[in-house]
Backbone as CSV, one residue per row, in Angstrom:
resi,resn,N_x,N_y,N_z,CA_x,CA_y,CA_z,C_x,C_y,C_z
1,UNK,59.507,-43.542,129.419,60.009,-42.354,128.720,59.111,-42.073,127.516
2,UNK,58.954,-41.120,127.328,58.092,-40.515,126.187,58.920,-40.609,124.803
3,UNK,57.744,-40.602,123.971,58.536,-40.794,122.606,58.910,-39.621,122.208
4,UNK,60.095,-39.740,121.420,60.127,-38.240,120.920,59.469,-37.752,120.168
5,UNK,59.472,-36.380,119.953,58.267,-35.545,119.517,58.829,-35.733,117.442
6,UNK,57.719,-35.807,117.067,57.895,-36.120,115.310,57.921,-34.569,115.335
7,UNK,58.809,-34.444,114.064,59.184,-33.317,113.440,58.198,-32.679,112.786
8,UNK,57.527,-31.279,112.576,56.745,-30.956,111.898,57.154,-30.621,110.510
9,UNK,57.080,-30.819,109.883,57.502,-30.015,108.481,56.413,-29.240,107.765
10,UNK,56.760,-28.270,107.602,55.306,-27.387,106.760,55.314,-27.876,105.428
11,UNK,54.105,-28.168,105.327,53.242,-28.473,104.098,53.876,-28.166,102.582
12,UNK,53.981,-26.912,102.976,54.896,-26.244,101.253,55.785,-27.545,101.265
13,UNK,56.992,-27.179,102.423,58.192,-27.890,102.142,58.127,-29.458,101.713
14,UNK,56.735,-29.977,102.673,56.502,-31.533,102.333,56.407,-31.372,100.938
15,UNK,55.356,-30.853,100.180,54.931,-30.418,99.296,55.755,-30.563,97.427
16,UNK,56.997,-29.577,98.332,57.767,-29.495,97.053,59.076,-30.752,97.263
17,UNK,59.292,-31.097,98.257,60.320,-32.523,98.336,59.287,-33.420,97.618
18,UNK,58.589,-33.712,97.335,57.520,-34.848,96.881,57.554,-34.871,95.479
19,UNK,57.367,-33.324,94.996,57.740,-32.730,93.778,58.888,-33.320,92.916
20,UNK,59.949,-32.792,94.106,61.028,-33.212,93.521,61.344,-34.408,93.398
21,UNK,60.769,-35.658,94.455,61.447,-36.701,93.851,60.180,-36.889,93.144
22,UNK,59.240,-36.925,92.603,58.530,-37.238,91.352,59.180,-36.644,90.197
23,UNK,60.357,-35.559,90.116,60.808,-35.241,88.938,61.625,-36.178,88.582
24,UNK,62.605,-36.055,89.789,64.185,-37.242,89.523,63.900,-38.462,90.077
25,UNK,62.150,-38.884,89.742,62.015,-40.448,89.598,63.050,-41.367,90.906
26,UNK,62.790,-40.442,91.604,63.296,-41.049,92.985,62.547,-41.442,94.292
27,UNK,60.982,-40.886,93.837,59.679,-41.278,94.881,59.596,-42.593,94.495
28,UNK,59.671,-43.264,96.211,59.282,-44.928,96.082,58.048,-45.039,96.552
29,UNK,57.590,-46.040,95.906,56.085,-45.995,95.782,56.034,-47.359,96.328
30,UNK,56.777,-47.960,96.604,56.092,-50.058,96.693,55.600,-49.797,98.378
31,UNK,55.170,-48.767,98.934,54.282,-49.009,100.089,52.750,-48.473,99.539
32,UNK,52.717,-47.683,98.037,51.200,-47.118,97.849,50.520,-48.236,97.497
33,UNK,48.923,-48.187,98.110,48.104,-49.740,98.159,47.611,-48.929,96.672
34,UNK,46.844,-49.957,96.070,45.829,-49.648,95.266,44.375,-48.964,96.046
35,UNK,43.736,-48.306,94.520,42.646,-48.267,95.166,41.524,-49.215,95.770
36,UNK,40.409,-49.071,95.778,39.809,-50.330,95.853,38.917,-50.606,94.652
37,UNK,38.566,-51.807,94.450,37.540,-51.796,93.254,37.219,-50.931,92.942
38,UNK,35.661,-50.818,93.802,34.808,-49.864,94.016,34.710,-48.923,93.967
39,UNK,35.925,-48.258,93.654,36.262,-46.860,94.395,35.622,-45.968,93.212
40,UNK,35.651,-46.630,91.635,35.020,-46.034,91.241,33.515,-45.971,90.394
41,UNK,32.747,-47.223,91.100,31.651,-47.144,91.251,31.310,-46.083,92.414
42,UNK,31.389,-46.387,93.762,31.429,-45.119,94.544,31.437,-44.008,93.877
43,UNK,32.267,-43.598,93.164,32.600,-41.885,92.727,31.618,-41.809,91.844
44,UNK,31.112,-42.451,90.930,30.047,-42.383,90.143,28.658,-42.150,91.101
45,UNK,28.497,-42.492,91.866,27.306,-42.635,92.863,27.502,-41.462,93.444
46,UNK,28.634,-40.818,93.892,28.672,-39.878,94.758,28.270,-38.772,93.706
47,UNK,28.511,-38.319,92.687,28.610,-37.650,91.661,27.365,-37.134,91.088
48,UNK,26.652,-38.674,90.600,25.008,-39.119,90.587,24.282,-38.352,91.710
49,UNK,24.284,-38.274,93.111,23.917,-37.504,94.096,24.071,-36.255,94.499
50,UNK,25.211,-35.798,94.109,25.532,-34.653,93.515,24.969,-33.590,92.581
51,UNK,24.470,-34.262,91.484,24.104,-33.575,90.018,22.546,-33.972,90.659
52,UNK,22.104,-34.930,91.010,20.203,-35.305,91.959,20.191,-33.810,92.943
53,UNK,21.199,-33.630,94.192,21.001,-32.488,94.817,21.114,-30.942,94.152
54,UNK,22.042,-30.918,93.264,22.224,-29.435,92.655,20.371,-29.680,91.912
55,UNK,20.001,-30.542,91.157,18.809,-30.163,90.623,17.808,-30.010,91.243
56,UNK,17.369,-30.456,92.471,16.412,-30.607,93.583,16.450,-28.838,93.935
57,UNK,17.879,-28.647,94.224,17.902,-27.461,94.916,17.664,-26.287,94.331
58,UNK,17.605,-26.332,92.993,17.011,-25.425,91.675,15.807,-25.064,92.120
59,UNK,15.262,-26.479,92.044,13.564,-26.216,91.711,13.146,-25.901,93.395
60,UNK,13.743,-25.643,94.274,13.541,-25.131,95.505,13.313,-24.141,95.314
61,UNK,14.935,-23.353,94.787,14.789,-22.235,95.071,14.345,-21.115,94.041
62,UNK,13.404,-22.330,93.387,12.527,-21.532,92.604,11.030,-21.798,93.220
63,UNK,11.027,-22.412,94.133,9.918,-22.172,94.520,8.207,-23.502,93.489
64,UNK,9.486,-24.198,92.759,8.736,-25.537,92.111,9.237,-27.069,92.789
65,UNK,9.602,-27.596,94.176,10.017,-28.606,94.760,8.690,-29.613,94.444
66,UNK,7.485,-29.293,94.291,6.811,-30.094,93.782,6.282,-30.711,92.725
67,UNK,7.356,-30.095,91.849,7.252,-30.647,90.500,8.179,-31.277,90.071
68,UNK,8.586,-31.950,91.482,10.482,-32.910,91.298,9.979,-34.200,90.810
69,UNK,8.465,-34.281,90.922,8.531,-36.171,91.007,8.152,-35.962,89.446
70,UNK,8.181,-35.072,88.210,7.543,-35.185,87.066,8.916,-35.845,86.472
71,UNK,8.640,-36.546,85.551,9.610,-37.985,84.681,8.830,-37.361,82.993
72,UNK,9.928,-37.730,82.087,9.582,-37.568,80.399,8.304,-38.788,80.576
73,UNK,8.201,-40.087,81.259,7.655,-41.310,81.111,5.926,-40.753,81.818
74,UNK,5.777,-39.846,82.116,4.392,-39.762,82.748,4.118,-38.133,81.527
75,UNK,4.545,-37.464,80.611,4.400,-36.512,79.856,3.194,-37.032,78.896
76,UNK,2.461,-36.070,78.328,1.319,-36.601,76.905,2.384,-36.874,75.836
77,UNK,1.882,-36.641,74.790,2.828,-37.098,73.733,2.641,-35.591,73.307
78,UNK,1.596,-34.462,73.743,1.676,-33.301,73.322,2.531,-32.237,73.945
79,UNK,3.413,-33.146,74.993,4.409,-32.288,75.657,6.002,-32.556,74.551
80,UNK,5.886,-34.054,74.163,7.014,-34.268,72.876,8.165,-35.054,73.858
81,UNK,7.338,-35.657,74.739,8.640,-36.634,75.862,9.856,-37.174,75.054
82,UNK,9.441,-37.974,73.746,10.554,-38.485,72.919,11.185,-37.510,72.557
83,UNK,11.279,-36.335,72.088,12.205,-35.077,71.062,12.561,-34.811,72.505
84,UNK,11.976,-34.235,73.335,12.419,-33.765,74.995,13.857,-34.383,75.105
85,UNK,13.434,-36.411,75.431,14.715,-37.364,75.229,15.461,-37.335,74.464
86,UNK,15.380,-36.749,73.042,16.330,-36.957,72.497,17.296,-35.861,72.361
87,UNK,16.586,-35.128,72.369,17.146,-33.270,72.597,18.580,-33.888,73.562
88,UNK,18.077,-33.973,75.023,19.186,-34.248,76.491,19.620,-35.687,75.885
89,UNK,19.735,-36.500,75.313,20.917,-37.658,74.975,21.784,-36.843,74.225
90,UNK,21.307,-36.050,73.111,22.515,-35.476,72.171,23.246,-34.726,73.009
91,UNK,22.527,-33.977,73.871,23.616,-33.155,74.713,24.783,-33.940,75.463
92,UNK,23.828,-34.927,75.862,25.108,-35.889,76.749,26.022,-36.611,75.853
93,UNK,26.053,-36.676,75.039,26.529,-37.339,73.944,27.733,-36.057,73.763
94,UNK,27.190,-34.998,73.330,28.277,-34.095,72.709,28.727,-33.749,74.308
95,UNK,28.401,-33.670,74.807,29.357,-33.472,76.288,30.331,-34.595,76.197
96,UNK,30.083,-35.547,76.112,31.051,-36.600,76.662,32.365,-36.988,75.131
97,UNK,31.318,-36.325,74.480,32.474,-36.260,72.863,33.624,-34.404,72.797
98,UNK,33.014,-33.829,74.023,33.460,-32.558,74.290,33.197,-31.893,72.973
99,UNK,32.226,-31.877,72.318,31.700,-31.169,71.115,30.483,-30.669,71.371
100,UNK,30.143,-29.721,70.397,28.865,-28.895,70.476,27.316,-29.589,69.931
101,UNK,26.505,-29.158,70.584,25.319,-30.158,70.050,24.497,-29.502,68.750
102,UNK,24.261,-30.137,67.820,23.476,-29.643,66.913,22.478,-28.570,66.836
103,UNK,21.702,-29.052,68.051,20.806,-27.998,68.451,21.234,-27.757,69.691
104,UNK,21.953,-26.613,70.030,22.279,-26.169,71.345,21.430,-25.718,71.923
105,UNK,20.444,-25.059,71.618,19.374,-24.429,71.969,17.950,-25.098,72.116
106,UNK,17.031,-25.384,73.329,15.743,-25.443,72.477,14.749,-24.589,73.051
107,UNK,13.655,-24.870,72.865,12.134,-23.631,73.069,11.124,-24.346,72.878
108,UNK,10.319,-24.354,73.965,9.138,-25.303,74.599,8.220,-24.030,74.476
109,UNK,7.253,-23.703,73.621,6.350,-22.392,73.666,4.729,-22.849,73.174
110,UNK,3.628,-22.175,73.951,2.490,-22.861,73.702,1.860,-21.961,74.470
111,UNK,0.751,-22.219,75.119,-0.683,-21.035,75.664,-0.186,-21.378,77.237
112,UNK,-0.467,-20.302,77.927,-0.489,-20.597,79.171,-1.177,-22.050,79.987
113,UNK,-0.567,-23.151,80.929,-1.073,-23.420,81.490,-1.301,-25.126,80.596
114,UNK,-0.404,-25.063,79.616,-0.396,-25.852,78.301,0.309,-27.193,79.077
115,UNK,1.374,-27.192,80.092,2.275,-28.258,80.617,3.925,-27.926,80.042
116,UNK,4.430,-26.563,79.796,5.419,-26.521,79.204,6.834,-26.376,80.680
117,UNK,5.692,-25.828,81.730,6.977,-26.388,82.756,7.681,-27.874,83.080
118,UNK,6.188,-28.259,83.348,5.709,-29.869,83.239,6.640,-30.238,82.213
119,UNK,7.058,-30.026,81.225,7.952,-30.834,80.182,9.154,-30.755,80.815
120,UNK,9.718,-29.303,80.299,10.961,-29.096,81.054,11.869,-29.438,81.979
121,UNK,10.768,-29.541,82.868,11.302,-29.690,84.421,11.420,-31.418,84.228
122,UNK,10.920,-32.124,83.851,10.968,-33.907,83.356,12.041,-34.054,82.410
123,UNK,12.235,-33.104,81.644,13.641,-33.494,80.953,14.967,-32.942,82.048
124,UNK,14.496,-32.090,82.605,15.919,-31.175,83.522,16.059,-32.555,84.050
125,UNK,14.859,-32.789,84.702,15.622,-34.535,85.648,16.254,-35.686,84.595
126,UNK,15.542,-35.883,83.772,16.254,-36.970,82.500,17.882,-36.400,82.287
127,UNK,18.354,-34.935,82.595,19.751,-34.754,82.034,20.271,-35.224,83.315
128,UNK,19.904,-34.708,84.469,20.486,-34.947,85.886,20.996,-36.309,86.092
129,UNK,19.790,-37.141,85.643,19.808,-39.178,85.898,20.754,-39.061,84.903
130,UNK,21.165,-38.574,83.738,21.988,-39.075,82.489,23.457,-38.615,82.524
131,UNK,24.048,-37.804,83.816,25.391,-37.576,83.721,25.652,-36.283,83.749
132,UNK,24.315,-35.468,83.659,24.767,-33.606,83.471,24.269,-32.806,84.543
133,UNK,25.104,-31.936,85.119,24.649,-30.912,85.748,23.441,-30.133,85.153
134,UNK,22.257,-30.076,85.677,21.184,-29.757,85.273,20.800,-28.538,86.052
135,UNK,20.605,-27.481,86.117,19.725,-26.507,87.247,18.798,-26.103,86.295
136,UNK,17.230,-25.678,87.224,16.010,-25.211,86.702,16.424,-23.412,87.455
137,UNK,16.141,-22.935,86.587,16.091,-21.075,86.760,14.532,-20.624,85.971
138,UNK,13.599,-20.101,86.775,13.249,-19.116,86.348,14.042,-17.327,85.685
139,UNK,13.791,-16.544,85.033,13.944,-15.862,84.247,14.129,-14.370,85.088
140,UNK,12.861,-14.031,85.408,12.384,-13.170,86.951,13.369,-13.629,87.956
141,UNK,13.651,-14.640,88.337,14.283,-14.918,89.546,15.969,-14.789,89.483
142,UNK,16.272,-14.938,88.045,17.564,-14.831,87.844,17.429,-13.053,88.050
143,UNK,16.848,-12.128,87.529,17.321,-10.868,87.127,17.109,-10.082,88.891
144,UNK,16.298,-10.694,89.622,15.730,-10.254,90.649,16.938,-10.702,91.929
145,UNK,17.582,-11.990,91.438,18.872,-12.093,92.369,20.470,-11.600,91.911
146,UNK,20.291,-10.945,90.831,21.195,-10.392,90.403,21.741,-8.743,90.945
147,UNK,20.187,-8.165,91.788,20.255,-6.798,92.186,20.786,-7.267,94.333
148,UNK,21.852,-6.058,94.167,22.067,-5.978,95.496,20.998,-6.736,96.930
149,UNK,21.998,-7.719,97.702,21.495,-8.342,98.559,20.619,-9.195,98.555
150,UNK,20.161,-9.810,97.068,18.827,-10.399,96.763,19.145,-11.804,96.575
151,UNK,20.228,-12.236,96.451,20.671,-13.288,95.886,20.061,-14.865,97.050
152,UNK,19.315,-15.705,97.112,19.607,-16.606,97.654,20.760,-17.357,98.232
153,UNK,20.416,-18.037,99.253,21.376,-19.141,99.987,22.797,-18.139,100.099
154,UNK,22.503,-16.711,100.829,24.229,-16.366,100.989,24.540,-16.229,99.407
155,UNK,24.401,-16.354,98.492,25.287,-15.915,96.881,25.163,-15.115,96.870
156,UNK,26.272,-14.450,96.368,26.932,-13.102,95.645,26.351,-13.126,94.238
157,UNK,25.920,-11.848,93.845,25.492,-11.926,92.407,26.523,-12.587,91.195
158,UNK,28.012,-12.366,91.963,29.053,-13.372,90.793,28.661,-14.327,90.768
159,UNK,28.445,-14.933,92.032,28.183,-16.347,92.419,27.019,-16.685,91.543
160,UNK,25.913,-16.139,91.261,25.150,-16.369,90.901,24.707,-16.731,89.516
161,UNK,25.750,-15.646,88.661,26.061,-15.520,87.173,26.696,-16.663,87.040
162,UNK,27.857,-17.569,87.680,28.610,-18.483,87.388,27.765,-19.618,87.694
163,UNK,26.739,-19.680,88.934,25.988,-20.895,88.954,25.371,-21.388,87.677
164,UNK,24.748,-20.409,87.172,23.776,-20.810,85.937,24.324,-20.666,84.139
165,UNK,25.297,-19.934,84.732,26.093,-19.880,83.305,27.177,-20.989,82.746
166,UNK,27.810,-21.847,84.034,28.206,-22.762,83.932,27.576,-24.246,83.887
167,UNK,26.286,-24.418,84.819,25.726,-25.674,84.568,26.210,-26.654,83.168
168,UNK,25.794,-28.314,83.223,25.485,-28.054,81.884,24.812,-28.106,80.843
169,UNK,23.627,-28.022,81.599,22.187,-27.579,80.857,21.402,-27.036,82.052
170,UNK,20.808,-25.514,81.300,20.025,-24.529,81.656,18.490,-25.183,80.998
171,UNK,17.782,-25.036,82.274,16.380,-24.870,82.175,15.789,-23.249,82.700
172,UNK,15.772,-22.992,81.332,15.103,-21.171,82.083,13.783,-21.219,81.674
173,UNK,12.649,-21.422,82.028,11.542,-21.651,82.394,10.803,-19.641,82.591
174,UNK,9.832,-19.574,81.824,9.192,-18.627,81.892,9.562,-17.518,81.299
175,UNK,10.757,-17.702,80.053,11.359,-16.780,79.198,10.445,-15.626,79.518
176,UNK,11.214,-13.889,80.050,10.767,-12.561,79.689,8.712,-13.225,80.048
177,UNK,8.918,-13.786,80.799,7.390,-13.823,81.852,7.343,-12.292,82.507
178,UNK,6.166,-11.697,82.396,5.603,-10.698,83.241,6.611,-9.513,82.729
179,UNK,7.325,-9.286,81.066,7.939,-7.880,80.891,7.068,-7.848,79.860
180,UNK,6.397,-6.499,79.979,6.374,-5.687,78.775,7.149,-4.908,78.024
181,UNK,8.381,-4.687,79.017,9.371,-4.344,78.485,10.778,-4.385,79.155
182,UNK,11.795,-3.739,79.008,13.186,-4.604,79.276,13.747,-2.955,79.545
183,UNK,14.505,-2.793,80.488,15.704,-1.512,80.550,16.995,-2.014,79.880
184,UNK,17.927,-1.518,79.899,19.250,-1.567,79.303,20.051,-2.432,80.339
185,UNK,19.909,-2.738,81.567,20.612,-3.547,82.637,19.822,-5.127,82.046
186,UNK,18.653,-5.027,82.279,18.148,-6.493,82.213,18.001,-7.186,81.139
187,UNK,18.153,-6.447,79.781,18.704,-6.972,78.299,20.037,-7.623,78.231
188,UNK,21.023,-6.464,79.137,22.344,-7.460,79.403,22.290,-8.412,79.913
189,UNK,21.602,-8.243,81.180,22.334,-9.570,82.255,21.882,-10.703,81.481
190,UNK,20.418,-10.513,80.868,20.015,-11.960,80.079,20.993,-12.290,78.918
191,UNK,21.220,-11.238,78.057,22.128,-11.917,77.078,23.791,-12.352,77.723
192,UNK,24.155,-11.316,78.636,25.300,-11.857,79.050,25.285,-13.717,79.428
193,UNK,24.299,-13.693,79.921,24.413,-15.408,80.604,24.230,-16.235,79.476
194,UNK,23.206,-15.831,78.290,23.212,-16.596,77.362,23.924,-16.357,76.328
195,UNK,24.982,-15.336,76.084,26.202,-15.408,75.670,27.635,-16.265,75.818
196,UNK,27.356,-16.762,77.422,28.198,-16.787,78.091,27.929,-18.638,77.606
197,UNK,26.541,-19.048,77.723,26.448,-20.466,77.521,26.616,-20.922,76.179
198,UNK,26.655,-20.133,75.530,26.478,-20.326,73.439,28.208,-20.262,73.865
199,UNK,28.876,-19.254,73.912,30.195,-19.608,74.110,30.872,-21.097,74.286
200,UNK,30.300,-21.379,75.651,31.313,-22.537,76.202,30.450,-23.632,75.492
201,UNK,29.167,-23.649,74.133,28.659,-25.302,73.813,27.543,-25.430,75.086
202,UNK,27.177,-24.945,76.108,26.281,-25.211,77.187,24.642,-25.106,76.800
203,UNK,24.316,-26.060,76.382,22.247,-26.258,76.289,21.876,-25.694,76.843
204,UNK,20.715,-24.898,76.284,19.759,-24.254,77.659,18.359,-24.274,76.873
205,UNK,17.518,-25.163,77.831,15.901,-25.395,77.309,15.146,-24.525,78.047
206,UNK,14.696,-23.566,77.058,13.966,-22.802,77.417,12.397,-23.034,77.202
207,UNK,11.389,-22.192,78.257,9.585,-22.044,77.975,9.206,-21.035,78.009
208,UNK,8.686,-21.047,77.298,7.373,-19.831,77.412,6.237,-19.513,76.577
209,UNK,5.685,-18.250,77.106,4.341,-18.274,76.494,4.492,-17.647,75.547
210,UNK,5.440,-16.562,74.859,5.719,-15.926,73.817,6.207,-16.125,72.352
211,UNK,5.490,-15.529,71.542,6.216,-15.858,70.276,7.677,-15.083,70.067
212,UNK,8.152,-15.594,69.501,9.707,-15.171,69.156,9.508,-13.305,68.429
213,UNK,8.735,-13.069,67.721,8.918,-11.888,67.763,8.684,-10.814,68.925
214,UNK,7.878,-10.977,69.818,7.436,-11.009,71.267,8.433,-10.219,72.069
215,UNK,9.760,-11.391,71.785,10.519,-11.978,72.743,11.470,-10.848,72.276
216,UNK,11.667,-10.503,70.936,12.731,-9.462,70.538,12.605,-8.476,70.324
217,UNK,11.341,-8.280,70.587,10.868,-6.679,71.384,11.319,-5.997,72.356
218,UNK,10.687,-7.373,73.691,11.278,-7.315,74.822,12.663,-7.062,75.062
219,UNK,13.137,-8.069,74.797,14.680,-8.076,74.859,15.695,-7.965,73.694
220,UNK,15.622,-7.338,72.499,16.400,-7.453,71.798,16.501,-7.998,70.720
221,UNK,17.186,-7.871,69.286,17.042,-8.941,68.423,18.282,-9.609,68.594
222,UNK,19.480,-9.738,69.184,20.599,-10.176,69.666,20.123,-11.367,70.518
223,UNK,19.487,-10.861,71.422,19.404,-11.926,72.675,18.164,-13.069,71.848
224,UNK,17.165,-13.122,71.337,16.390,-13.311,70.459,17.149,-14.435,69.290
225,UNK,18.009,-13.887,69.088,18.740,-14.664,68.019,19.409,-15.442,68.356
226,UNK,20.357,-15.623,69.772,21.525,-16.364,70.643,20.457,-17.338,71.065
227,UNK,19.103,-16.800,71.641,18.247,-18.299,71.895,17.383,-18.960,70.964
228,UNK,17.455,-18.221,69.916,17.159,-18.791,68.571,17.697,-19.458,67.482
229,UNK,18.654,-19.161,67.552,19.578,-19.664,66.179,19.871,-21.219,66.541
230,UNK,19.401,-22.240,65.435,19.333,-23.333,64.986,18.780,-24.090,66.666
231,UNK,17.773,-23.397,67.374,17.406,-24.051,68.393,16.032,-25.213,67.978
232,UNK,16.078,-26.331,68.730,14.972,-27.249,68.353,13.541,-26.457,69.179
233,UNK,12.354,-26.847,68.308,11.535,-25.976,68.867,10.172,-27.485,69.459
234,UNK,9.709,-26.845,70.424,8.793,-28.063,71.164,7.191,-27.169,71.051
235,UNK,6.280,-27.385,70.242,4.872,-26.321,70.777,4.402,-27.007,71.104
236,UNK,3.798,-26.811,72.492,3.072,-27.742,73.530,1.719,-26.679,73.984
237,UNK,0.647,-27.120,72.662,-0.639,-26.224,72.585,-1.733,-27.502,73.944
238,UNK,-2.410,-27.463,74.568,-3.101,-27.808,75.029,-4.098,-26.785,76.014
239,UNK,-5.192,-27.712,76.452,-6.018,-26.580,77.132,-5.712,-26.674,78.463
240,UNK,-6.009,-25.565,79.465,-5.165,-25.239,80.502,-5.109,-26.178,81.667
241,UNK,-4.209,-27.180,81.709,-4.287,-28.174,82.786,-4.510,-27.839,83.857
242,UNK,-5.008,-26.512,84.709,-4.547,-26.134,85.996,-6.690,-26.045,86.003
243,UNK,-7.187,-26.181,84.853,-8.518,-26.300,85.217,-8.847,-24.889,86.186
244,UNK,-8.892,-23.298,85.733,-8.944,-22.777,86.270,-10.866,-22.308,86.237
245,UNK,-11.267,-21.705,87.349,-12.821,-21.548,87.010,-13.149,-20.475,87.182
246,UNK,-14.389,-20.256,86.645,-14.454,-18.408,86.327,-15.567,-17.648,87.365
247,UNK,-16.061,-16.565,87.623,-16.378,-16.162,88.642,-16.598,-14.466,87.858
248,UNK,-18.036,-14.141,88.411,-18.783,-12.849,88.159,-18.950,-12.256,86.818
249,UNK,-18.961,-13.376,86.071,-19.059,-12.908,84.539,-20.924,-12.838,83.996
């Protein structure tokens, strides 16, 4: 003879009986096991792999996957590896104290070709290994997936604003690269996101080749000031590592 058929109960209903005896302290528990040791070493590891893949997948889909293997420990000392390190400990520090970091802001700026991605992108991984959601964004690439249908991997331009506005540290790499000038849409969307990160306490290390007055031409003295105000500053002057050579002069 067949067993009889178990009762289904829908979910809600399981749901809120469970509820209830967790109110009137009437859920018996002496069959729940513990967890296991491990369980939360595991979650740390899983987590760790987690915050390793979201950053990998940055510098994909920016089109820099080969600049994943750069470390603060292989930088000159004219890239500033130590201030780099110490910049991303304070952050992790005031993250984990749920407070704001001294310098919320910083700015890696120097001559083209100087190693200021090269820095960046070695500290983005130093926050990743240290506990923080890290993503690398170019600047261009944010404003360019923000317009209808453009967005990578299937994202919605919301999707897109919340990826990078929430991280919790922004690497925007190539600050206002390639504008001479800015319309009234692309002044917002930039300050909106970096409004949006000065709000919630969220770091964002920025590069580029521009001087700060430059920059608030381009975009504003608002937006200018939100990535300026009390930001640590990195100048990483060197001659152009990419060894470029000249032709018909």
């Amino acid at each position: 003879m067949a067993p009889p058929a178990r009762a289904v109960v829908p979910i809600s209903h399981a749901l809120g009986r469970l509820m209830l005896e967790m109110k009137n302290r009437t859920l018996d528990t002496s069959a729940f096991k513990p967890l296991p040791e491990d369980t939360a070493e595991s979650l740390d590891e899983g987590y760790a792999e987690i915050r390793r893949q979201a950053w990998l997948n940055s510098l994909r889909l920016a089109g820099h996957a080969d600049y994943a293997h750069w470390t603060l420990d292989q930088l000159d000392d004219d890239q500033h590896p130590k201030r780099l390190r110490g910049w991303v400990t304070a952050a992790a520090l005031a993250r984990a104290k749920k407070a704001k970091p001294k310098a919320l802001n910083a700015v890696a700026y120097g001559n083209v070709g100087s190693g200021k991605s090269t820095a960046v992108i070695a500290a983005g991984r130093y926050a990743a290994e240290n506990g923080l959601m890290a993503r690398y964004l170019k600047h261009t690439h944010y404003l360019q997936w923000l317009r209808p249908d453009s967005a990578p991997a299937g994202y919605t331009a919301h999707q897109v604003r919340a990826l990078f506005a929430s991280c919790d540290v922004l690497v925007l790499d190539e600050l206002c690269g390639e504008m001479d000038n800015a319309n009234d849409w692309v002044r917002k969307e930039s300050a909106d996101l970096i409004d949006a990160r000065v709000a919630s306490g969220l770091p964002t290390l920025c590069a580029t080749n521009l001087p700060s007055k430059r920059i608030a031409q381009i975009m504003g003295s608002r937006f200018a000031s939100r990535i300026a105000g009390g930001a640590a500053l990195f100048e990483i002057i060197h001659d152009d590592r990419r060894n470029p050579v000249s032709w018909g002069d």
